[in-house]
PDBQT receptor file of N, H, CA, C and O in Angstrom, charges set to zero:
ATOM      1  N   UNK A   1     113.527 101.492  92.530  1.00  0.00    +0.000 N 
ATOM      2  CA  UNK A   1     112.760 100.400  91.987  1.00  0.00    +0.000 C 
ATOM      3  C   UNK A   1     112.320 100.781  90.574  1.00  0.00    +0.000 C 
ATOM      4  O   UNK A   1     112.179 101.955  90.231  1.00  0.00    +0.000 OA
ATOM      5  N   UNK A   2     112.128  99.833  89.844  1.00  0.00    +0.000 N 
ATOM      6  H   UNK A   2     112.242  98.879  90.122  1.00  0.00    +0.000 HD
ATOM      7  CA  UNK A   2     111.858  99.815  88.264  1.00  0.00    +0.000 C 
ATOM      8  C   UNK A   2     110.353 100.309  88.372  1.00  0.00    +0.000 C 
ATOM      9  O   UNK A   2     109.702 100.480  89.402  1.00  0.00    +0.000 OA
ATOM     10  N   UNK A   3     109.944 100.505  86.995  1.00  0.00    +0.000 N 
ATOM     11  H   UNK A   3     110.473 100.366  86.157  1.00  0.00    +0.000 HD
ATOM     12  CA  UNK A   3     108.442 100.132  86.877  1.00  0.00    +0.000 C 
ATOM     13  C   UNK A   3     107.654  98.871  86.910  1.00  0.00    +0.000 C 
ATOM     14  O   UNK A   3     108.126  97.912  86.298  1.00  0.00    +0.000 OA
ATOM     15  N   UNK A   4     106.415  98.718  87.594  1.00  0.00    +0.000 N 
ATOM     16  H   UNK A   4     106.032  99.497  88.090  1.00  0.00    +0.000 HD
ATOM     17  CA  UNK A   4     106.031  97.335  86.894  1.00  0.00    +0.000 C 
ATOM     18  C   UNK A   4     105.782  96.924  85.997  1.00  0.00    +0.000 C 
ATOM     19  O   UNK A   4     105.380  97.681  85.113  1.00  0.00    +0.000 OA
ATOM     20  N   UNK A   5     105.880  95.615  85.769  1.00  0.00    +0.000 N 
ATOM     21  H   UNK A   5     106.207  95.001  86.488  1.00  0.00    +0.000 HD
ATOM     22  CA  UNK A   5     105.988  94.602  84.516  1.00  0.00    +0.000 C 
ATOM     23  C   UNK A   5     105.121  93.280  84.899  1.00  0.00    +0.000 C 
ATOM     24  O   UNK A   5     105.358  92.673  85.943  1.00  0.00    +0.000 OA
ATOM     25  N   UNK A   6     104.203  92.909  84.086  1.00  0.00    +0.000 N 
ATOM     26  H   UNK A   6     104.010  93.403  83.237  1.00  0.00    +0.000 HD
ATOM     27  CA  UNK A   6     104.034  91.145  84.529  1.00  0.00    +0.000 C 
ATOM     28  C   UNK A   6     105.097  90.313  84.060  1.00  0.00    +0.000 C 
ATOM     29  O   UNK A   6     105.926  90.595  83.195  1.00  0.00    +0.000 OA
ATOM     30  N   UNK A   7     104.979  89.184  84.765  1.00  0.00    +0.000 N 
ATOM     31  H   UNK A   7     104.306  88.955  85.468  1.00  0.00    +0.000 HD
ATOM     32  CA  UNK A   7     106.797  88.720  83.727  1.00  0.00    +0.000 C 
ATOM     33  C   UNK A   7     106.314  87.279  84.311  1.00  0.00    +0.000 C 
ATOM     34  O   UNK A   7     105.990  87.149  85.491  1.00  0.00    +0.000 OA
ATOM     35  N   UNK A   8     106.293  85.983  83.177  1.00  0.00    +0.000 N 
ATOM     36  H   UNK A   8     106.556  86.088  82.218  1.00  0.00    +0.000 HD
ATOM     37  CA  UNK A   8     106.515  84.618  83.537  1.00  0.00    +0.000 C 
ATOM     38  C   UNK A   8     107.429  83.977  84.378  1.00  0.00    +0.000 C 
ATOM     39  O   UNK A   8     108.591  83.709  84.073  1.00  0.00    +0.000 OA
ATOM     40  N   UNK A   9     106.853  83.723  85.495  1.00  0.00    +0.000 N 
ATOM     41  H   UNK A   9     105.909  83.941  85.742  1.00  0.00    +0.000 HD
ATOM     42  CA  UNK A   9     108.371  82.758  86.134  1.00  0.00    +0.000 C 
ATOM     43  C   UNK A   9     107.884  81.722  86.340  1.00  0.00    +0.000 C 
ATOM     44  O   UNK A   9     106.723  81.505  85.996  1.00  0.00    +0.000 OA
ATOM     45  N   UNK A  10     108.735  80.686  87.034  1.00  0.00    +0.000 N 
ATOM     46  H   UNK A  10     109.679  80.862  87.314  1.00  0.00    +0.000 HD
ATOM     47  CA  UNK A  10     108.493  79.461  86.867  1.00  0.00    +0.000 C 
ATOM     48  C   UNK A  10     106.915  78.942  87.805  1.00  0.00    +0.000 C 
ATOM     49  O   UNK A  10     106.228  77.921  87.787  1.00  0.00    +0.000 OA
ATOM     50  N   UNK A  11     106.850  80.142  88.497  1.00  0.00    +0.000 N 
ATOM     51  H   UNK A  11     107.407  80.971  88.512  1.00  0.00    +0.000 HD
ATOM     52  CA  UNK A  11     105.588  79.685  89.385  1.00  0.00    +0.000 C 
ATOM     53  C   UNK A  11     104.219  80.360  89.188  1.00  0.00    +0.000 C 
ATOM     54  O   UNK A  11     103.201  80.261  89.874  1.00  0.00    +0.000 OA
ATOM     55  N   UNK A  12     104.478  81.126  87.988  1.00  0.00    +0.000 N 
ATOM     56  H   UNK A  12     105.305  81.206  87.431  1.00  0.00    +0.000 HD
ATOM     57  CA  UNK A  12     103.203  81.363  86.665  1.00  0.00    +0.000 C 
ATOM     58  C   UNK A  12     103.628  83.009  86.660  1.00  0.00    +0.000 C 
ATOM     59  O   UNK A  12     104.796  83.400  86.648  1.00  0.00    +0.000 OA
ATOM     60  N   UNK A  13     102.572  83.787  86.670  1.00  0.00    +0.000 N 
ATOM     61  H   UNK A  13     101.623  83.470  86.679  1.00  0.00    +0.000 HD
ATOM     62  CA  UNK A  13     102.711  85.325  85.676  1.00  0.00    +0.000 C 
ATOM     63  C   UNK A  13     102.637  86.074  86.997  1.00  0.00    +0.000 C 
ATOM     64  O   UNK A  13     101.980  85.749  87.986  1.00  0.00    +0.000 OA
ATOM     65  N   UNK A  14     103.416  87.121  86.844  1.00  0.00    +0.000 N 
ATOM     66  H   UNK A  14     103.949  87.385  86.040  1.00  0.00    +0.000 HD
ATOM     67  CA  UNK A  14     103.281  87.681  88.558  1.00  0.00    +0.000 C 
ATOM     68  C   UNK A  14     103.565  89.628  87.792  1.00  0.00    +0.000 C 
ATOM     69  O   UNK A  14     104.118  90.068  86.784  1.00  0.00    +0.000 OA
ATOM     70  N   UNK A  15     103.040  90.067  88.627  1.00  0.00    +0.000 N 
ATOM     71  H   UNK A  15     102.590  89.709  89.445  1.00  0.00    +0.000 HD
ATOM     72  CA  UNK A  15     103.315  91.804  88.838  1.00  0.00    +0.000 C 
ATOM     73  C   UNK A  15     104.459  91.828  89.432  1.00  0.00    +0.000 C 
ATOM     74  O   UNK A  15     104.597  91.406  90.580  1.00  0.00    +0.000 OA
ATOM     75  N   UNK A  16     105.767  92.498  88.476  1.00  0.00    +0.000 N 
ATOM     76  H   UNK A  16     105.655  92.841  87.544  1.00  0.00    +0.000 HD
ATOM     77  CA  UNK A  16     107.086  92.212  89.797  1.00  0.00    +0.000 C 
ATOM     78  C   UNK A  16     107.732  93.902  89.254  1.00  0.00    +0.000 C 
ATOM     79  O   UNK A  16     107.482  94.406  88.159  1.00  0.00    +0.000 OA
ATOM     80  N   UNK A  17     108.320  94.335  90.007  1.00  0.00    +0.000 N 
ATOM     81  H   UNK A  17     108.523  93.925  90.896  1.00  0.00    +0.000 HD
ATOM     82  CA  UNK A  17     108.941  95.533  89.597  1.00  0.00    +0.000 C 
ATOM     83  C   UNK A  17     110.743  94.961  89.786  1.00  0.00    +0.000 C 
ATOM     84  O   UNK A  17     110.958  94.211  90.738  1.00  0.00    +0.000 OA
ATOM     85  N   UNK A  18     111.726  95.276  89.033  1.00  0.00    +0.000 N 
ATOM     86  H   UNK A  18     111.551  95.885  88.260  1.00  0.00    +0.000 HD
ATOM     87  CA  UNK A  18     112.980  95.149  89.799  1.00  0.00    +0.000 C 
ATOM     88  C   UNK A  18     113.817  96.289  90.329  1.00  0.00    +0.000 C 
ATOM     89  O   UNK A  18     113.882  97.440  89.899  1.00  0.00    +0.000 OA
ATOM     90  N   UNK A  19     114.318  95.846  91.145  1.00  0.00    +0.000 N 
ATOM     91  H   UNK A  19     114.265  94.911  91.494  1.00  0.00    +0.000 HD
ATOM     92  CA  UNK A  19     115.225  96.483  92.051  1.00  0.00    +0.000 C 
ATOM     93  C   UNK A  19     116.596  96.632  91.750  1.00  0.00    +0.000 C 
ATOM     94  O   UNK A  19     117.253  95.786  91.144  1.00  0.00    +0.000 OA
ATOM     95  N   UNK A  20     117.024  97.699  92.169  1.00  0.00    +0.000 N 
ATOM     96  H   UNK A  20     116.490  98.386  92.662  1.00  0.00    +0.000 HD
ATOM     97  CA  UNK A  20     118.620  98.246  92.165  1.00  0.00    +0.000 C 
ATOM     98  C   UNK A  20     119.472  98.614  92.862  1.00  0.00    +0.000 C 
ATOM     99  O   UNK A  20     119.158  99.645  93.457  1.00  0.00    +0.000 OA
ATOM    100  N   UNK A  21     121.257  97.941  93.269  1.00  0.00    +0.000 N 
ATOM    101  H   UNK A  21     121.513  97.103  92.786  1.00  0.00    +0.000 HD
ATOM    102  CA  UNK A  21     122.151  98.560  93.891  1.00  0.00    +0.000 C 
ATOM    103  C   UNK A  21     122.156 100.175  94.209  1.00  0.00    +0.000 C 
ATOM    104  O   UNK A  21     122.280 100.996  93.301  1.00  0.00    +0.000 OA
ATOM    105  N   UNK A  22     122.003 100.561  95.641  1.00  0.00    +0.000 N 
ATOM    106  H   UNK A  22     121.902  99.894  96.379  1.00  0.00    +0.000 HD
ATOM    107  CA  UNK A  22     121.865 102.422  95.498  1.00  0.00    +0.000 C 
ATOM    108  C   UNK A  22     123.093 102.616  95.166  1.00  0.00    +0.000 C 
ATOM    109  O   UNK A  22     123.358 103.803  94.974  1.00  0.00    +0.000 OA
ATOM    110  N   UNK A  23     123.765 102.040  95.056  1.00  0.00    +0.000 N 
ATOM    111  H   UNK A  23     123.550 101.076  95.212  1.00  0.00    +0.000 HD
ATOM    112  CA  UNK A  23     125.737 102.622  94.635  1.00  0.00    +0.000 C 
ATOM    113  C   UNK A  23     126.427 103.036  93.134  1.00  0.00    +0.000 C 
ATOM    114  O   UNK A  23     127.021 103.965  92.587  1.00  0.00    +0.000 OA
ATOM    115  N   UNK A  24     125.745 101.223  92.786  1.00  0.00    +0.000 N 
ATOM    116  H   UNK A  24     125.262 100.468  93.231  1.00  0.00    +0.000 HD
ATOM    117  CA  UNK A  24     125.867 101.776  91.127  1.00  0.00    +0.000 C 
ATOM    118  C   UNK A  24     125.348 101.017  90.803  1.00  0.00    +0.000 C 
ATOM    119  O   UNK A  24     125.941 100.132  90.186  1.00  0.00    +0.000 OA
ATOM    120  N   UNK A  25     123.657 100.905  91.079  1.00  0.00    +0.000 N 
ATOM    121  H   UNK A  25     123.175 101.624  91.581  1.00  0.00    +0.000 HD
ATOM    122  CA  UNK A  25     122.630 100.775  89.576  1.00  0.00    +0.000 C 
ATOM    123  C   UNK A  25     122.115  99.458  89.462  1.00  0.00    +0.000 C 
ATOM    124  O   UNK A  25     120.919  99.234  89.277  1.00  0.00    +0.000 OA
ATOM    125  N   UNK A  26     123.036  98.528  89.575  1.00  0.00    +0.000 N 
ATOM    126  H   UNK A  26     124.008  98.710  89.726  1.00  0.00    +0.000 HD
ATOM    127  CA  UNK A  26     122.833  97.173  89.057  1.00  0.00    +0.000 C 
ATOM    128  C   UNK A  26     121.691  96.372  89.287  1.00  0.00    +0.000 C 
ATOM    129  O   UNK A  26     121.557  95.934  90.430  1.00  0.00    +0.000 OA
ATOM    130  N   UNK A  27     120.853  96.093  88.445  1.00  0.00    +0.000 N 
ATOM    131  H   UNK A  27     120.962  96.449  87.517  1.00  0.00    +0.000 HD
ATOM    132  CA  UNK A  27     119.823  95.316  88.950  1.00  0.00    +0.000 C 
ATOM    133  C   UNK A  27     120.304  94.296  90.192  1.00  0.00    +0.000 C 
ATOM    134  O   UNK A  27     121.219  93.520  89.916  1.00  0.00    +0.000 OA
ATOM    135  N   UNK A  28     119.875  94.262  91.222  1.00  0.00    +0.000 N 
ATOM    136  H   UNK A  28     119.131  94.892  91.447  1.00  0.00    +0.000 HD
ATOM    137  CA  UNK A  28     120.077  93.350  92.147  1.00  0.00    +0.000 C 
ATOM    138  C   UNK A  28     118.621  91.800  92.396  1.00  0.00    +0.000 C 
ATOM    139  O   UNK A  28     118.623  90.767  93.064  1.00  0.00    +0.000 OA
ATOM    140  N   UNK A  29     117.791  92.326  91.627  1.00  0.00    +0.000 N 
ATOM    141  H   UNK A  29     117.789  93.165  91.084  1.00  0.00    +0.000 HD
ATOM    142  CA  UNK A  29     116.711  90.900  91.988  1.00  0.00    +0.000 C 
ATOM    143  C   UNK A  29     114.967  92.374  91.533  1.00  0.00    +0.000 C 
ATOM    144  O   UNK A  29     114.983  93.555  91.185  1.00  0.00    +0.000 OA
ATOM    145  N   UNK A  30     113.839  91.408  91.805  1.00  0.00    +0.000 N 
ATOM    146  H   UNK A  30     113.826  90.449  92.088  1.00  0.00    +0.000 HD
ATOM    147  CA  UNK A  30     112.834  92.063  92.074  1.00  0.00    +0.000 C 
ATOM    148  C   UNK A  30     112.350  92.225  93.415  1.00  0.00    +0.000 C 
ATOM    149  O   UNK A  30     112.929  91.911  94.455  1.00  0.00    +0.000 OA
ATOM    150  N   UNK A  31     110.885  92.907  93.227  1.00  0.00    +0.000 N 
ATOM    151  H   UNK A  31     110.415  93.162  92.382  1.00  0.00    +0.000 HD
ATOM    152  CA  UNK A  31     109.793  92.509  94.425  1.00  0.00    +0.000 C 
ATOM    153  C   UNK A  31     108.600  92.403  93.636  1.00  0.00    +0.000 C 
ATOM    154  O   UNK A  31     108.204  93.087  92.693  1.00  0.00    +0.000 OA
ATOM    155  N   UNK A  32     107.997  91.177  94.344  1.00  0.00    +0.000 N 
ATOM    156  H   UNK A  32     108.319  90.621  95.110  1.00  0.00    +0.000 HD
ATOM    157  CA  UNK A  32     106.833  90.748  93.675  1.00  0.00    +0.000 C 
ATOM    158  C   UNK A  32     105.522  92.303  94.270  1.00  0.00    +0.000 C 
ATOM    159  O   UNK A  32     105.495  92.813  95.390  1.00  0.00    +0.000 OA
ATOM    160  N   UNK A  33     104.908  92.553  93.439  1.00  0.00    +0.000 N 
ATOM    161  H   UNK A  33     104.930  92.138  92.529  1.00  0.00    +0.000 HD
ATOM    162  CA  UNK A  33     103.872  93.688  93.772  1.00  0.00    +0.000 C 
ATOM    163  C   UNK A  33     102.607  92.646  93.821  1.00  0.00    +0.000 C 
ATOM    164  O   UNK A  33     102.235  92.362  94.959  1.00  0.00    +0.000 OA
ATOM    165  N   UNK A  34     102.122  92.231  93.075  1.00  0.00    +0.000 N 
ATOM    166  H   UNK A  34     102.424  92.462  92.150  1.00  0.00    +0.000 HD
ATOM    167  CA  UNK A  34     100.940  91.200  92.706  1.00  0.00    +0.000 C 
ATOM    168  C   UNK A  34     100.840  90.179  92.193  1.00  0.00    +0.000 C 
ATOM    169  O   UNK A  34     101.588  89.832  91.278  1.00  0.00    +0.000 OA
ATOM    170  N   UNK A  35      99.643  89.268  92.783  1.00  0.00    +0.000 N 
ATOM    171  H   UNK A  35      99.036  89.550  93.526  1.00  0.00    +0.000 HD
ATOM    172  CA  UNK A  35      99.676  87.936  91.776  1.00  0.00    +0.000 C 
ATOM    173  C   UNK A  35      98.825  88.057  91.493  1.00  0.00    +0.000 C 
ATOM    174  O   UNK A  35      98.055  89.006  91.643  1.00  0.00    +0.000 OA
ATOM    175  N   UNK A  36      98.682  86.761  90.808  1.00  0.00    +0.000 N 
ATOM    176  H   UNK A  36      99.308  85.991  90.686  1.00  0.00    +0.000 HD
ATOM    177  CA  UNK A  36      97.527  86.596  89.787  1.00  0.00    +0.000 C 
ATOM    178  C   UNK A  36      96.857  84.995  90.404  1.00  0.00    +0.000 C 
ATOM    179  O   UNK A  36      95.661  84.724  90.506  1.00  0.00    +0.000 OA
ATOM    180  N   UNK A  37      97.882  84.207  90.712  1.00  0.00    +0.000 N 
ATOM    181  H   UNK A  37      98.854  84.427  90.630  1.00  0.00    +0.000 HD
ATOM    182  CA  UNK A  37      96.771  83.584  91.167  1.00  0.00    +0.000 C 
ATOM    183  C   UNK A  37      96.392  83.309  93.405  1.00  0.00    +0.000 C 
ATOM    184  O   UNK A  37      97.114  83.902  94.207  1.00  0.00    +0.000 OA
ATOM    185  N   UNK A  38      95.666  82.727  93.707  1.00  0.00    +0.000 N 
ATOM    186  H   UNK A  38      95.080  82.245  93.056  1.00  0.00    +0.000 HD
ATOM    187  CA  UNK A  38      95.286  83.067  95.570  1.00  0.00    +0.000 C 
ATOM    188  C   UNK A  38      96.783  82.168  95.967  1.00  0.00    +0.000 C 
ATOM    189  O   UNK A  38      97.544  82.485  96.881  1.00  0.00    +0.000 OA
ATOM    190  N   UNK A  39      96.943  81.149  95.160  1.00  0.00    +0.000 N 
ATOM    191  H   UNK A  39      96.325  80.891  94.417  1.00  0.00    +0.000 HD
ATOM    192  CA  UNK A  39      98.150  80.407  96.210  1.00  0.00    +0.000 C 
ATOM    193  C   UNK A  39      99.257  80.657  96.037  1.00  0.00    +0.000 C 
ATOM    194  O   UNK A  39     100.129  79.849  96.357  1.00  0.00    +0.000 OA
ATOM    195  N   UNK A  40      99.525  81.755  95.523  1.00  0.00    +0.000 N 
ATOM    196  H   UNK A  40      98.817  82.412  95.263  1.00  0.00    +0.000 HD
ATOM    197  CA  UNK A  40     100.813  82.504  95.536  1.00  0.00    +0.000 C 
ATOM    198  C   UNK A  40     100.478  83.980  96.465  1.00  0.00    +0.000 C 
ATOM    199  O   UNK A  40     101.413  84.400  97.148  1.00  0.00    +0.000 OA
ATOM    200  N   UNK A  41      99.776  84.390  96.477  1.00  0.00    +0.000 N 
ATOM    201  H   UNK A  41      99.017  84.049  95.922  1.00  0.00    +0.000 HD
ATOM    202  CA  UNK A  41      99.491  85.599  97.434  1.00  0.00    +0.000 C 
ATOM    203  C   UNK A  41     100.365  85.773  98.578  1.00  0.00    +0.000 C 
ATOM    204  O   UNK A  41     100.282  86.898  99.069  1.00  0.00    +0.000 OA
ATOM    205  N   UNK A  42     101.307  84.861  99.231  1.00  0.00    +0.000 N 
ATOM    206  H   UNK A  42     101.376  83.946  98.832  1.00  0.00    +0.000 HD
ATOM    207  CA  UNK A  42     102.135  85.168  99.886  1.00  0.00    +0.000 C 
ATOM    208  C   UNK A  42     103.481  86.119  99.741  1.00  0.00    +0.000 C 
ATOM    209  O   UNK A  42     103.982  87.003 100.435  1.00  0.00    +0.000 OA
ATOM    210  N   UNK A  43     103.810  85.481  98.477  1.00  0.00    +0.000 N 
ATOM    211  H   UNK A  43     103.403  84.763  97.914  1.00  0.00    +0.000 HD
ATOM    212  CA  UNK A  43     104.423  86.280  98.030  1.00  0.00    +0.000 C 
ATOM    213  C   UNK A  43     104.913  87.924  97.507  1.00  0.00    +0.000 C 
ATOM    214  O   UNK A  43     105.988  88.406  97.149  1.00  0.00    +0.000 OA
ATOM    215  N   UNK A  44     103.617  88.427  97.666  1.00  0.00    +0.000 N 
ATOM    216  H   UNK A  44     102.744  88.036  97.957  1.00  0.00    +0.000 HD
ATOM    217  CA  UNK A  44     103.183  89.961  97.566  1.00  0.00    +0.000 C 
ATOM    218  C   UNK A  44     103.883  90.551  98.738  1.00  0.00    +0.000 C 
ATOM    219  O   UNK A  44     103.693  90.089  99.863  1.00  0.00    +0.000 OA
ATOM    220  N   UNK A  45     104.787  91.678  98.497  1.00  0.00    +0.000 N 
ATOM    221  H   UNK A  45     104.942  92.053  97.583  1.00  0.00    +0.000 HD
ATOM    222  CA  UNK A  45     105.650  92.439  98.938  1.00  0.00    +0.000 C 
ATOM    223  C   UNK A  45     107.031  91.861  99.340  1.00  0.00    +0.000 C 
ATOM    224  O   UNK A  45     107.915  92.560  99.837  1.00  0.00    +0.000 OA
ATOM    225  N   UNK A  46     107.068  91.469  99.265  1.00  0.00    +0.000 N 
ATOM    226  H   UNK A  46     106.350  90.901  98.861  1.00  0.00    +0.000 HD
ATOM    227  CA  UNK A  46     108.724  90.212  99.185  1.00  0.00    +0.000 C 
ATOM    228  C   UNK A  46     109.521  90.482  98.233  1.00  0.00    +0.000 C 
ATOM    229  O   UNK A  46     109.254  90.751  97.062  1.00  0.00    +0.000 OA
ATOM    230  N   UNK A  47     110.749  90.391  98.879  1.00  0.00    +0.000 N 
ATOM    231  H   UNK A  47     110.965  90.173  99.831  1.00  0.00    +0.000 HD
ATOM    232  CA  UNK A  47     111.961  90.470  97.551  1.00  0.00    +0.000 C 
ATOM    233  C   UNK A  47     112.757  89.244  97.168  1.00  0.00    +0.000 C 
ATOM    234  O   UNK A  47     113.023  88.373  97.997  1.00  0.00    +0.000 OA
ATOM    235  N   UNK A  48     113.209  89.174  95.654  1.00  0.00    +0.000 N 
ATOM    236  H   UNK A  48     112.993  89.881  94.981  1.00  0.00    +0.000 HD
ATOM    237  CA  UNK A  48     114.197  88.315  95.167  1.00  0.00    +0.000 C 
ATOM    238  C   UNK A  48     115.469  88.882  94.915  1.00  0.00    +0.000 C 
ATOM    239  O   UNK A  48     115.702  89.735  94.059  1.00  0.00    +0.000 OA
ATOM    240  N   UNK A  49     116.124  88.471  95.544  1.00  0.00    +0.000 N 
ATOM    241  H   UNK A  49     115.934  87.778  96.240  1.00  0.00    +0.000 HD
ATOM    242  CA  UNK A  49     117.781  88.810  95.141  1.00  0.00    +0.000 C 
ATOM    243  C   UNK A  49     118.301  87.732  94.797  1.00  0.00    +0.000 C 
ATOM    244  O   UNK A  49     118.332  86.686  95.445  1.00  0.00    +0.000 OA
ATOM    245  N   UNK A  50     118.969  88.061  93.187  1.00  0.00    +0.000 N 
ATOM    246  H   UNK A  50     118.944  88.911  92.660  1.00  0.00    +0.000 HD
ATOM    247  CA  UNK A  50     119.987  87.175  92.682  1.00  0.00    +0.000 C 
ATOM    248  C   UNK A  50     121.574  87.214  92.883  1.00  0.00    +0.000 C 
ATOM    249  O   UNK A  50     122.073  88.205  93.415  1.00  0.00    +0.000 OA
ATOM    250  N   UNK A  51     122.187  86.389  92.560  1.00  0.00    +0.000 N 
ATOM    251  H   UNK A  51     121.781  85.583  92.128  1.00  0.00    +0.000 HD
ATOM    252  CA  UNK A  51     123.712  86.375  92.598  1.00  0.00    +0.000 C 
ATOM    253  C   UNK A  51     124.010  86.977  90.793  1.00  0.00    +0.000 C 
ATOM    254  O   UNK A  51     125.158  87.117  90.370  1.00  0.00    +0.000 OA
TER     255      UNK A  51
């Protein structure tokens, strides 16, 4: 896993670190670490994987 970063997404400013293929490297998506605001709080410890 990356370091954290806050980073804008479409559902406002979030604590997200990203994540990587163990094989070779490739960013594969994040995980949200923290929010910022209560109605996103679900989201804390969850992952995003992109295509």
């Amino acid at each position: 896993m990356g370091p954290l970063e806050e980073r804008m997404i479409l559902s406002g400013m979030h604590t997200v670190a990203d994540i990587f293929c163990c094989c070779c490297g490739d960013n594969v998506g994040w995980k949200y670490e923290s929010e910022h605001e209560k109605d996103q709080k679900y989201k804390e410890g969850k992952f995003v994987l992109e295509r």
